[in-house]
C-alpha positions in Angstrom: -98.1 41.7 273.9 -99.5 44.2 276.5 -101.0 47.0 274.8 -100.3 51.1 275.4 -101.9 52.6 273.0 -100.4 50.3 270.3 -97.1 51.4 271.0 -95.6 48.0 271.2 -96.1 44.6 269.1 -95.6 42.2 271.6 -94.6 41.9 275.3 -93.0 41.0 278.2 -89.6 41.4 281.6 -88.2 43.8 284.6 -87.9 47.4 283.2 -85.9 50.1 284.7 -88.4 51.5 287.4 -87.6 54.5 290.0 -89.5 58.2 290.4 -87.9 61.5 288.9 -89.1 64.3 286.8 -91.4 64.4 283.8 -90.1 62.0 280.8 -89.1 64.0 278.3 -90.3 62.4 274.7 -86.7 61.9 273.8 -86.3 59.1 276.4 -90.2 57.7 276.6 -89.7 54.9 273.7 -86.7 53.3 275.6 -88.3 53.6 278.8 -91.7 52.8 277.8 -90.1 49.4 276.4 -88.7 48.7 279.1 -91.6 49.2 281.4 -93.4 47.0 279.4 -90.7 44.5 279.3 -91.3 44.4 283.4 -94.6 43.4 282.7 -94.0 40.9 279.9 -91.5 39.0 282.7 -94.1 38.7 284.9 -96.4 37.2 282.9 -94.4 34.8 281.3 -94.0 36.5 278.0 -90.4 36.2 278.0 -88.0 34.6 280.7 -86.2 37.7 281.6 -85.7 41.2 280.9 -82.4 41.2 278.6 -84.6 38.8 276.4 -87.1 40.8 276.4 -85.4 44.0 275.3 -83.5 42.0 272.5 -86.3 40.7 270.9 -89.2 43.1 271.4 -89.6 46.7 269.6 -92.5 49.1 268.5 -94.8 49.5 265.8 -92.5 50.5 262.8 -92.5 54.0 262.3 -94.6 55.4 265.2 -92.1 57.3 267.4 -90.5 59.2 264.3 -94.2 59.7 263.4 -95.3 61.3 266.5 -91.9 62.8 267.3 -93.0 65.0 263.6 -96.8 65.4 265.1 -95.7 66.6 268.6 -93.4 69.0 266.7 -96.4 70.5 264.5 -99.4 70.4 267.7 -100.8 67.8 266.1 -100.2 65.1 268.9 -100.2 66.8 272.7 -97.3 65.0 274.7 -97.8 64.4 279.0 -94.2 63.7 280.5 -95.8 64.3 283.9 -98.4 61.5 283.0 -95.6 59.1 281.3 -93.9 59.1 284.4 -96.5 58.7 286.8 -98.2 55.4 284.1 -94.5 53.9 283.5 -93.6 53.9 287.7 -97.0 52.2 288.2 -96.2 49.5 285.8 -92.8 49.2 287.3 -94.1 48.8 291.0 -95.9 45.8 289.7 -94.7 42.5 291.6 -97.5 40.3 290.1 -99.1 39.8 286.8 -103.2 39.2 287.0 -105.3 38.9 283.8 -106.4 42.4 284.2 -103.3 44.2 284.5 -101.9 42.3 281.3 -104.9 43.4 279.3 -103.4 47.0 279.2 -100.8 49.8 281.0 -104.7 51.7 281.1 -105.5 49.1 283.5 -102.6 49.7 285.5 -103.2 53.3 286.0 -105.6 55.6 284.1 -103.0 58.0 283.6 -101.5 55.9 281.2 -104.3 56.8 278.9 -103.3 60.1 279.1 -100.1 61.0 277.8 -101.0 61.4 274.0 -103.9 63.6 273.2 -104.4 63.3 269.6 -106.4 66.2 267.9 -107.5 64.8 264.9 -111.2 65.1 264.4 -113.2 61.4 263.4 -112.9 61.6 259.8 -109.8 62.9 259.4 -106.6 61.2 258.0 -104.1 59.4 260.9 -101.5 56.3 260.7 -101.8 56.1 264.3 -104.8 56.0 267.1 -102.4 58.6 269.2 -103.5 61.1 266.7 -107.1 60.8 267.3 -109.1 63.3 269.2 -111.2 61.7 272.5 -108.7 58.6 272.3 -110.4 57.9 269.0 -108.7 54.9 266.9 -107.0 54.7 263.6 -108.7 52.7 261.3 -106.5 51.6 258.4 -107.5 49.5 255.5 -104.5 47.4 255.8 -103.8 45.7 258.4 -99.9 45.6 259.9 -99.0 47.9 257.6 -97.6 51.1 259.6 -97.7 53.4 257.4 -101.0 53.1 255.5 -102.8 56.0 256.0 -106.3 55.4 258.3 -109.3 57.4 259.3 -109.6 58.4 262.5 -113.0 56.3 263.0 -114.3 56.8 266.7 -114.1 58.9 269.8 -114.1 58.5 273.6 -117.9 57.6 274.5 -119.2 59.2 277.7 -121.0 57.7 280.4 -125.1 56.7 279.4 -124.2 57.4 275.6 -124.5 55.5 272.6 -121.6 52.8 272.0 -123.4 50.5 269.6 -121.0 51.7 266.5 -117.6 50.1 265.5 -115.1 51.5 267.4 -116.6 53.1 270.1 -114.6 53.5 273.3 -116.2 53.6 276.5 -115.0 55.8 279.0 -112.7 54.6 281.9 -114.8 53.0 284.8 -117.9 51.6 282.1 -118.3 49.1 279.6 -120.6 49.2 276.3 -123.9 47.4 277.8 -127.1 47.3 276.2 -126.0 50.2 273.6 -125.0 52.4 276.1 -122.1 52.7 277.8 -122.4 51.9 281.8 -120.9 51.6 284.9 -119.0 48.5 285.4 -120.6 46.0 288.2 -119.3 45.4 291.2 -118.4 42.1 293.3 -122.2 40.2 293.1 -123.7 42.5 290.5 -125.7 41.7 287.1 -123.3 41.3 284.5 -123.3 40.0 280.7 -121.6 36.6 280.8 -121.4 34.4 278.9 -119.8 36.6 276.7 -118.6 39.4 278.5 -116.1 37.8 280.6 -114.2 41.4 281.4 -117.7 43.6 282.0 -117.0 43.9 285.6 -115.1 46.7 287.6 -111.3 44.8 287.7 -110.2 42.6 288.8 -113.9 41.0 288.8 -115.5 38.5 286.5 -118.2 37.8 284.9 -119.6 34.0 286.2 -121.7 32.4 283.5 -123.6 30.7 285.5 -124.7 33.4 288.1 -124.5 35.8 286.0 -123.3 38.2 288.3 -119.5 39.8 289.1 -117.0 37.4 291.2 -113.4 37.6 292.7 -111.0 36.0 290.4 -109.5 32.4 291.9 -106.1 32.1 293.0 -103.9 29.3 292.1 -105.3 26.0 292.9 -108.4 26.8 293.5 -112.0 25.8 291.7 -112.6 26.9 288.3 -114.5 26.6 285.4 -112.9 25.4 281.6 -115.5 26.7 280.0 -114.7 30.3 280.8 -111.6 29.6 279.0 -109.3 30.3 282.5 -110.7 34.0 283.0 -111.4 33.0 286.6 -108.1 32.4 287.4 -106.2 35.3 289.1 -103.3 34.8 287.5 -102.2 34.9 283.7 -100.0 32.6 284.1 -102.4 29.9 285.7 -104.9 27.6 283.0 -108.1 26.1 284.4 -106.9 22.5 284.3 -110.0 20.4 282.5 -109.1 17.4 284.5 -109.0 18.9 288.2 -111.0 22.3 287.5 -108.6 24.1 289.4 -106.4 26.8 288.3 -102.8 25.3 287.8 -99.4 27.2 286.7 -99.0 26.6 282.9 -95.9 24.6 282.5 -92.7 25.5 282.6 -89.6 24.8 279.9 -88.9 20.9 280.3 -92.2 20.3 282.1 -95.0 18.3 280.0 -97.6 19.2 277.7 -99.7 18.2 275.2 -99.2 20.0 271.6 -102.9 19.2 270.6 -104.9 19.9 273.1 -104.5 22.8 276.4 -105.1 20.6 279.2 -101.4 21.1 280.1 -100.3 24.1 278.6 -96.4 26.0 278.5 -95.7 29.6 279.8 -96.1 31.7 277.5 -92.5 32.3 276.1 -92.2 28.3 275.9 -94.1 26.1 273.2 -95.0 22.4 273.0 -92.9 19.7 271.4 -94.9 17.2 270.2 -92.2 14.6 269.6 -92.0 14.9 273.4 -94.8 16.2 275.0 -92.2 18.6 276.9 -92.1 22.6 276.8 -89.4 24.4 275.0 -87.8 27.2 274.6 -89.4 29.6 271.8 -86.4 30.6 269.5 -85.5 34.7 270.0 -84.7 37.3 267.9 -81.1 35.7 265.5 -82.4 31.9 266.2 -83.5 29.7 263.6 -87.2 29.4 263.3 -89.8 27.2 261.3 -91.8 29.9 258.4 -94.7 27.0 258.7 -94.9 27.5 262.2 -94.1 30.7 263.8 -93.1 31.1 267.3 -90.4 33.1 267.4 -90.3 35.8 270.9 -89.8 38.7 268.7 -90.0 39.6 265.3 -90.7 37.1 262.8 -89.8 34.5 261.2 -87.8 35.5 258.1 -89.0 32.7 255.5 -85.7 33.5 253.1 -83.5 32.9 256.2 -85.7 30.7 258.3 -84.3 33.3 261.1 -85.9 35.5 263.8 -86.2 39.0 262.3 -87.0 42.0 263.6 -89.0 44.4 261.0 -87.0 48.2 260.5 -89.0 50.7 262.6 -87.1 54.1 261.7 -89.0 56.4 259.5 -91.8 58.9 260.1 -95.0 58.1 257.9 -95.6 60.8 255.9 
């Protein structure tokens, strides 16, 4: 799902949009969600916003968790920034592979409404603890209320970035050990495997080895890139035309074993068929060997989608 700061698990639809005030912390989880509902919709992560909203939720425990840290100073909270990030995501009318990577990538000020102050090396659940956007590194995985470290901080332009963790500053990219400005359109850049290490919405051409323009629907691309030339997220370099082509949609064909015809996102491939179909949502009956449920998971006592308790604060 899009990430913001790891508030959400997963993504997708059309969220409530429309300027005011500053969002007061009391109202940012719903309206967060939906904003990032908006996005999920436009790229395919769900089929519309009501879905969306029923079968998505945040991490368990983090808004009770930093609803307690705001409360004691330990987490700094921006409504003015919340507002300003969440109507940027909402004026969105199209979903490009950058955009979807991140609500930082919609607007830096997104980045900005949690300022953690929790020096690297001291105790955190969540990365909106950490001091300089540092992260939250726990020892198990998924688990939201196993206590982390917070392990790295913001890195600044022409420092060191070679460490686990390390988070460049807005505007670069770790390169060579250091962090550095991203390229520009026709710049050096470090494909093959550095697709993203251009300024967006640029990438990173293999075989030039320089920064290019995305390509919009139906025009040339490369399969080996794995579709990051294509403008759109919701396009697939097609292997057999090597042109970006609109992923299928529910009741077009596929193939379940290979991606030369793939399904939107909130669709999956039924082999028997060969013919995109509906993923099952949240209260839908769901396969425990094979999970593909929108939201939640797939509850293997009940075989049903499940969505996982989130109220609590960790403690």
């Amino acid at each position: 799902m899009v990430a913001f700061g790891g508030l959400m698990t997963a993504a997708a639809g059309c969220g409530s949009s429309g300027s005011g005030g500053p969002i007061p912390f009391s109202q940012f989880e719903p309206t967060s969600v939906a904003a990032a509902c908006h996005l999920e919709v436009l790229c395919g992560r769900y089929p519309d916003q009501a879905t969306c909203l029923s079968s998505e939720q945040t991490r368990p425990h983090l808004y009770d968790t930093l609803g307690v840290d705001i409360a004691s100073g330990k987490v700094i909270y921006d409504g003015s920034a919340a507002r300003t990030c969440l109507d940027a995501v909402n004026a969105l009318s199209i979903c490009n592979r950058s955009t979807y990577s991140s609500f930082s990538a919609v607007d830096p000020t997104c980045s900005a409404i949690f300022t953690g102050t929790v020096a690297p090396g001291g105790a955190c659940f969540f990365s909106e603890e950490c001091a300089g956007q540092g992260t939250c590194a726990s020892p198990c995985y998924g688990d939201a209320c196993c206590a982390g470290t917070c392990a790295s901080t913001t890195v600044a332009l022409g420092d060191a970035c070679s460490f686990v963790g390390a988070v460049c500053v807005s505007g670069t990219s770790c390169s060579g050990g250091t962090c550095q400005v991203l390229p520009g359109e026709g710049a050096p850049c470090g494909a093959p495997n550095y697709p993203n290490d251009c300024v967006s919405p640029l990438y990173c051409d293999s075989t030039t080895s320089t920064c290019k323009a995305p390509v919009a629907t139906g025009g040339p691309c490369r399969t080996e890139l794995g579709s990051y030339d294509c403008a759109s997220a919701l396009d697939l370099c097609d292997p057999t035309t090597a042109t970006c082509k609109p992923l299928g949609p529910v009741g077009g064909p596929c193939h379940g074993n290979s991606s030369t015809i793939g399904c939107v996102p909130y669709a999956t491939c039924d082999q028997t068929t060969d013919t995109c179909v509906d993923r099952p949502a949240v209260g839908a009956a769901c396969d425990p060997n094979t999970p593909d449920c929108l939201g939640g998971t797939c509850d293997p006592t009940t075989n049903i989608c499940t969505l996982t308790p989130t109220a609590g604060a960790c403690s």
